[in-house]
C-alpha positions as CSV (number, residue, x, y, z in Angstrom):
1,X,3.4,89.2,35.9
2,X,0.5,90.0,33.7
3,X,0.4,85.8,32.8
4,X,0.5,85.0,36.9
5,X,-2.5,87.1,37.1
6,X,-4.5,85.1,34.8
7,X,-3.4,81.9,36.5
8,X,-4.2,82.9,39.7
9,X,-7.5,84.3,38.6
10,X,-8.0,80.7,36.8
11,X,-7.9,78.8,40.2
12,X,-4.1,77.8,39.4
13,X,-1.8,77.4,42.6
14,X,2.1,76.5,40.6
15,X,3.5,77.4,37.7
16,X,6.8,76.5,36.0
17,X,9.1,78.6,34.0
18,X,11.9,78.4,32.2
19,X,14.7,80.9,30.8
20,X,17.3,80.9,28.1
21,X,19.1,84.2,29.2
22,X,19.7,87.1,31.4
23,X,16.9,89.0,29.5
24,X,14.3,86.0,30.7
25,X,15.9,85.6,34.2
26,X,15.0,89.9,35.3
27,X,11.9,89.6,33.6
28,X,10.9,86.6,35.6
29,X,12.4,88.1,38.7
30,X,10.2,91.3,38.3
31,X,6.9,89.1,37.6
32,X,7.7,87.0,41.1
33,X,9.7,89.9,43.1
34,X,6.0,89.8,45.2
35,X,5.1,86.3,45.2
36,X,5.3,85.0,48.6
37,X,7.0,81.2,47.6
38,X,9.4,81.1,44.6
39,X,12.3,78.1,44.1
40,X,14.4,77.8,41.2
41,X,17.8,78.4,40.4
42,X,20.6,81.0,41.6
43,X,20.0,82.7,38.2
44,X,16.3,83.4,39.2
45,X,17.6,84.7,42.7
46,X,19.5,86.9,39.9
47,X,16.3,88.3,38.5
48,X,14.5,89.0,41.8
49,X,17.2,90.5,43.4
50,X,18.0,92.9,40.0
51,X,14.0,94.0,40.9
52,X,14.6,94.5,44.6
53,X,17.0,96.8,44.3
54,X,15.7,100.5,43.3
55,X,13.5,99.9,46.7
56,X,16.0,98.8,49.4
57,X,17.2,100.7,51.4
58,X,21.2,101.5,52.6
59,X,22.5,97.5,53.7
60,X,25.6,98.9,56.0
61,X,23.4,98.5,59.1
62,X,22.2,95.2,58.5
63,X,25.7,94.0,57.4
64,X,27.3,95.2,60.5
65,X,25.0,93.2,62.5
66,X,26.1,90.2,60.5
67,X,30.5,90.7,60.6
68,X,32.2,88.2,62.4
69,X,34.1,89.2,65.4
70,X,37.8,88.8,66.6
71,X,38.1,85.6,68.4
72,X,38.7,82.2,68.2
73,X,38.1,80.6,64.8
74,X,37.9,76.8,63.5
75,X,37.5,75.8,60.2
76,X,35.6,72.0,59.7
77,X,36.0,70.5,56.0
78,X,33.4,68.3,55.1
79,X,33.2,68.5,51.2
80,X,35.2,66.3,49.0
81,X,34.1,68.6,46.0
82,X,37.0,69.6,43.2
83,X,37.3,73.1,44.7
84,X,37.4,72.4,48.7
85,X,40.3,69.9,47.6
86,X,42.0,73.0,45.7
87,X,41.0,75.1,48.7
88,X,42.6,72.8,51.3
89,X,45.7,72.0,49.9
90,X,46.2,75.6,49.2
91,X,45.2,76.5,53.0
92,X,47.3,73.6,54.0
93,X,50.4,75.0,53.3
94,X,50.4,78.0,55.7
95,X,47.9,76.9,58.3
96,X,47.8,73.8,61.1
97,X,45.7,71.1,59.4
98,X,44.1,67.9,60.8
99,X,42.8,65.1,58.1
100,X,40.7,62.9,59.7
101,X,41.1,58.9,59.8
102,X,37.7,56.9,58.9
103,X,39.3,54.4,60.9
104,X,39.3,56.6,64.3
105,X,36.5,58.2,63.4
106,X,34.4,54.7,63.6
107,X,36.4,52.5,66.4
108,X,37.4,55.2,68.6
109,X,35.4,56.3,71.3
110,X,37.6,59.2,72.6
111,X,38.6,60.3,68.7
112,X,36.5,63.8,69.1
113,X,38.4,64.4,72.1
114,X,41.5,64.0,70.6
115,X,40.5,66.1,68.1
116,X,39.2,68.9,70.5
117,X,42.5,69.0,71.8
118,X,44.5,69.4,68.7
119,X,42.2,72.1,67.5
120,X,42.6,73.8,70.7
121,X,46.6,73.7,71.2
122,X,46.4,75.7,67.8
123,X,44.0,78.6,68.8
124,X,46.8,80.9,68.9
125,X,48.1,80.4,65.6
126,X,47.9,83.0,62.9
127,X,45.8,81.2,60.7
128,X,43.2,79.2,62.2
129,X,43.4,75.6,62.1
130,X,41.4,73.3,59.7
131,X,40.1,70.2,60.4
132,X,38.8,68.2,57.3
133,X,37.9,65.2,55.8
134,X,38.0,66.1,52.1
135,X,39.3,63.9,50.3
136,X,40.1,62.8,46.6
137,X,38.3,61.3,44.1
138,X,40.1,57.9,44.5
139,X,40.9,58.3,47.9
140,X,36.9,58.7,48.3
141,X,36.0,55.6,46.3
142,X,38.8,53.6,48.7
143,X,36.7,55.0,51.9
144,X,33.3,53.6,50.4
145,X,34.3,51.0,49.2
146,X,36.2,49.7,52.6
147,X,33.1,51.3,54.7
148,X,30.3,51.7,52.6
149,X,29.1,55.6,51.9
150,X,26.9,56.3,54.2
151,X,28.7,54.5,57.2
152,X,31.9,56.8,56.5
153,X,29.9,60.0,56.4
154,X,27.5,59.5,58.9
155,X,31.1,58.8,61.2
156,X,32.0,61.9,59.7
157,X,29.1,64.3,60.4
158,X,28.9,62.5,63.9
159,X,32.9,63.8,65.0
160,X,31.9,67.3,63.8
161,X,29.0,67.3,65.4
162,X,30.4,66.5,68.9
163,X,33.5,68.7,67.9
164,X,31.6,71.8,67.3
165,X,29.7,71.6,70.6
166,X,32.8,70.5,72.2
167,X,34.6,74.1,70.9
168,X,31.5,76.2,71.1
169,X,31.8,75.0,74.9
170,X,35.5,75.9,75.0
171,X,35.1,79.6,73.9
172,X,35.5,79.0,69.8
173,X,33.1,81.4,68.2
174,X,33.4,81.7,64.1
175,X,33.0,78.1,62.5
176,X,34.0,78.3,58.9
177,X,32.3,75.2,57.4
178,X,32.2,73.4,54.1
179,X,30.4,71.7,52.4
180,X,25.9,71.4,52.4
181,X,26.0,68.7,54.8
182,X,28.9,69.0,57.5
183,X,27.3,72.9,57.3
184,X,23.6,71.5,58.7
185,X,24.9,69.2,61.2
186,X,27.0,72.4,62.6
187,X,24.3,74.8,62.5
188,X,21.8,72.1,64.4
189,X,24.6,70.7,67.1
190,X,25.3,74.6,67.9
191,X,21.3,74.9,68.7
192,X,21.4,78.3,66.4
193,X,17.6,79.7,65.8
194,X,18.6,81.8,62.7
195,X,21.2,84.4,62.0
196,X,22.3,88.3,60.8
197,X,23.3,87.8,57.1
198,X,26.7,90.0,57.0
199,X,29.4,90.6,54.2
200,X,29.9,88.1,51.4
201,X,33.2,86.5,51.1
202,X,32.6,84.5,48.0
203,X,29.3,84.9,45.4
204,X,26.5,83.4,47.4
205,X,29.2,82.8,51.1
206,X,28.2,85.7,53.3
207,X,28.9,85.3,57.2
208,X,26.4,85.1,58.8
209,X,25.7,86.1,62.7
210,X,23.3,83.8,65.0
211,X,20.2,86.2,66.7
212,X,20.6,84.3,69.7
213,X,23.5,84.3,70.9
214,X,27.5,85.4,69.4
215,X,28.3,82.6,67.3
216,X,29.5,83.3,63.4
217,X,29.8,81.2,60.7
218,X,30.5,80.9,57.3
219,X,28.6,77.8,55.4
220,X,29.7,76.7,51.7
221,X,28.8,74.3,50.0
222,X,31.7,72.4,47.8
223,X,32.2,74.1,44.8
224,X,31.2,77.8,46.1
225,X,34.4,79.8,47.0
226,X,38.0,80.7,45.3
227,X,40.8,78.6,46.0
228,X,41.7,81.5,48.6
229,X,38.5,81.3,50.3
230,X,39.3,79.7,53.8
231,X,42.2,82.6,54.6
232,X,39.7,84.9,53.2
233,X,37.0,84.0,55.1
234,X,39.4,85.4,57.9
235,X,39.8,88.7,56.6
236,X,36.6,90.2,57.8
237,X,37.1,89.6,61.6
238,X,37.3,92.9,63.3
């Protein structure tokens, strides 16, 4: 903190820093617990948190405000990371599943409605239903290499996109989502303006509650979440 001082003193406006354990990471988190713009790594979020603590007060309020509700759920599988293939196949096999078709996706102008009404004859069922486009490793290189990358995901983010608003329309209100890009191209078709951070399901998953208005979701990117997570996810509705 001491060092920050001087650099701020000496007209400086960024510094970099670097850690080689835990030791490094809370004493970098107590020097920057009061600077108003720090990036880095989870591990630094480590640090700062570690220093937040003694002076926070009780969290159940503000978690409250962020648990998901009881009502109709969808979950939308974006990622083709190692672990959302482990968690899909594992969800898979007790829970109604969709796996998109690239084909569909790009030559069919009424695919998102077809989709919209799968998702929506299987409201009811115990386990919400999952509708995903991970894929593996080879089956991924096949889809680029017949489309070309970015065509096959930009079809991809383009049906979830109309199939959130499409559900959000219909009455669906928790969106369990994975995967960093399918999870922005949710959160901006459902027009959400920021949200109630609630209980975690997995390290660094929380649900999370929009301010304006009752829509819940869960965001992960790939590799974040046991193999469990999806039917975990589901255990917080109340």
């Amino acid at each position: 903190k001491v060092k920050f001082t001087e650099l701020h003193n000496a007209g400086k406006r960024y510094a970099v820093v670097d850690a080689f354990n835990d030791t490094h990471l809370a004493t970098l988190g107590e020097a920057a617990k009061s600077l108003k713009l720090v990036t880095g790594g989870s591990g630094l979020a480590a640090g700062i948190a570690k220093n937040w603590q003694p002076q926070l007060r009780a969290q159940s309020e503000a978690k409250r405000a962020g648990y998901p509700t009881q009502a109709a759920t969808v979950i939308l599988s974006g990622s083709c990371s190692l672990m959302t293939n482990q968690q899909v196949a594992a969800y898979n096999t007790n829970a109604p599943h969709f796996a998109l078709d690239i084909d569909d996706c790009l030559n069919s102008d009424n695919y998102s409605k077809q989709v919209f009404d799968w998702v929506v004859s299987h409201l009811d069922a115990p386990l919400a239903p999952i509708v995903y486009a991970t894929a593996d490793v080879n089956a991924l290189q096949a889809t680029h290499k017949k489309y070309g990358a970015q065509v096959a995901s930009q079809a991809v983010e383009q049906l979830f996109a109309e199939l959130a608003i499409k559900l959000k329309e219909y009455g669906v209100r928790n969106f369990i989502v994975a995967g960093g890009e399918t999870s922005g191209v949710v959160t901006q078709s459902l027009q959400l303006d920021g949200f109630h951070i609630g209980p975690q399901i997995s390290p660094g998953v929380p649900w999370v509650k929009a301010i304006n208005s009752d829509i819940c979701l869960a965001l992960k990117s790939g590799n974040f979440g046991t193999v469990a997570f999806f039917s975990q996810a589901q255990e917080y509705f109340k």
